[in-house]
Phi, psi and omega in degrees: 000148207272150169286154201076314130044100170276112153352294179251119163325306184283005180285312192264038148277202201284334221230059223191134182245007182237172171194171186274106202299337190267014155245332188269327157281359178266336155297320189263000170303303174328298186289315156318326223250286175289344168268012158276340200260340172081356192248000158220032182215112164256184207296296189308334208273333199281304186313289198308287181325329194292324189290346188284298192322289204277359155295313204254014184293325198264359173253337173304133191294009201289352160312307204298296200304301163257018140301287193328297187310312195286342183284326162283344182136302201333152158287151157345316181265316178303305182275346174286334155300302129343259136026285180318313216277324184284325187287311189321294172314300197309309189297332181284313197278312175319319185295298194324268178331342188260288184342306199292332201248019178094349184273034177255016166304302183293007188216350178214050180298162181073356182260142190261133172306010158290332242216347196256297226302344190290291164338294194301299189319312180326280187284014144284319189283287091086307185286348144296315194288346186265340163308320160294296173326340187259039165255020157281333174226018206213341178083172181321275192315308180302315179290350195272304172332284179329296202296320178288319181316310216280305186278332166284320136354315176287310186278018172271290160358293209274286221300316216254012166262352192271332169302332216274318198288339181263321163055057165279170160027048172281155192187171205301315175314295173296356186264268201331304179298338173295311173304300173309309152314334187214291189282335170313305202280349165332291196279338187292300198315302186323315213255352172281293182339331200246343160287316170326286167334283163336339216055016161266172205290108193288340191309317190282344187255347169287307195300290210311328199278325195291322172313292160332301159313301189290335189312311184306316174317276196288339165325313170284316191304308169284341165313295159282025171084011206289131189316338185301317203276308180317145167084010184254150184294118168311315191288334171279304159348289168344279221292318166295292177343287191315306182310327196300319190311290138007264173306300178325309152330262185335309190288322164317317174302309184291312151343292179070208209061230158273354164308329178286343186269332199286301203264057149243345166288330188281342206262312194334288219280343164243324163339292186300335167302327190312287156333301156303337186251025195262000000 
């Protein structure tokens, strides 16, 4: 394991009240940079994201995302870019959700939802351009790559908020697929993100991060109570949990490296959610 290296993987995960302080300032460096030049960020549009940014800085994956990288080999500047590039998403999709459910009170109060849906639109497109930065270490194509991922990503996240927000036929079938579609495909991109970066092979860490994402997924759902989880046979719950375990173990083990440590801490931490919820 590379030095510096966190001990607990999941301390920069979904259920994480910390981050890595040189990526969210290396976002609003960023962010600050376009709104002096003005032409595609301007100031009021720059206040309101900002208040979006720092409601979601201390939960967001972009630590993990540069730990992995610099853990892979990346240089200092490169995975803090990388790091950016994840928090930048993370904050488009958190705007998104809070948007569908009423929840931006608490971080954009006084913003009218013509002015959040703006915002939100904004720093989506906004999140190609942070996304493009990184063809200093990854070259032109490969960064263009990243940007198609990254929206197709997004757009599975919306198919699997549009299940969730409607709840047809929910069920245990539907739960999964909802997991796969938004936190799975959520994590595959970070961690591609973060191989990429390193210069290692993105494919197996893409794989690994879609694993990641649901472990992650259902953990955080039983930590909080979360409504997704009612009315599902717990013992199915289980018995899917396990399986998550399962896979997760594996796809690491053929990865090696620091993947066996993430994923035993991650496999740990939902056991013990299982465990708990008996």
């Amino acid at each position: 394991m590379a030095d510096g290296f966190p001990d607990k993987w999941y301390c920069h995960s979904m259920w994480s009240q910390t981050n890595n302080p040189s990526v969210s300032l290396e976002t609003r460096r960023w962010l600050g940079e376009l709104a002096a030049q003005g032409d595609r960020l301007d100031r009021e549009s720059w206040a309101t994201i900002q208040r979006a940014v720092e409601a979601c800085a201390s939960v967001h994956p972009g630590g993990l995302v540069m730990d992995l990288s610099l853990a892979l080999g990346a240089g200092d500047e490169a995975a803090r870019v990388a790091g950016s590039c994840a928090e930048v998403f993370y904050v488009v999709c958190s705007l998104t959700d809070d948007i569908q459910d009423g929840d931006t009170g608490s971080y954009l109060e006084g913003v009218s939802l013509p002015l959040a849906v703006n915002a939100q639109a904004h720093l989506l497109c906004l999140a190609a351009n942070r996304v493009i930065g990184l063809e200093p270490w990854i070259g032109r194509a490969h960064a263009r790559a990243l940007v198609v991922t990254m929206y197709e990503t997004g757009a599975s996240m919306l198919t699997g908020q549009h299940r969730e927000i409607t709840r047809r036929d929910w069920g245990l079938d539907a739960y999964e697929r909802v997991a796969h579609l938004s936190a799975g495909r959520q994590f595959a991109f970070y961690l591609e993100l973060a191989a990429s970066v390193a210069g290692a092979d993105p494919r197996p860490w893409s794989s690994f991060g879609s694993s990641v994402g649901r472990v992650v997924q259902l953990a955080r759902d039983h930590e909080t109570g979360d409504e997704r989880l009612e009315g599902l046979d717990p013992e199915d719950v289980s018995t899917f949990g396990r399986a998550l375990v399962r896979t997760l173990r594996s796809r690491a083990a053929d990865i090696g490296g620091p993947a066996p440590d993430l994923s035993g801490q991650l496999a740990d931490h939902l056991e013990e959610c299982l465990r708990d919820s008996r």
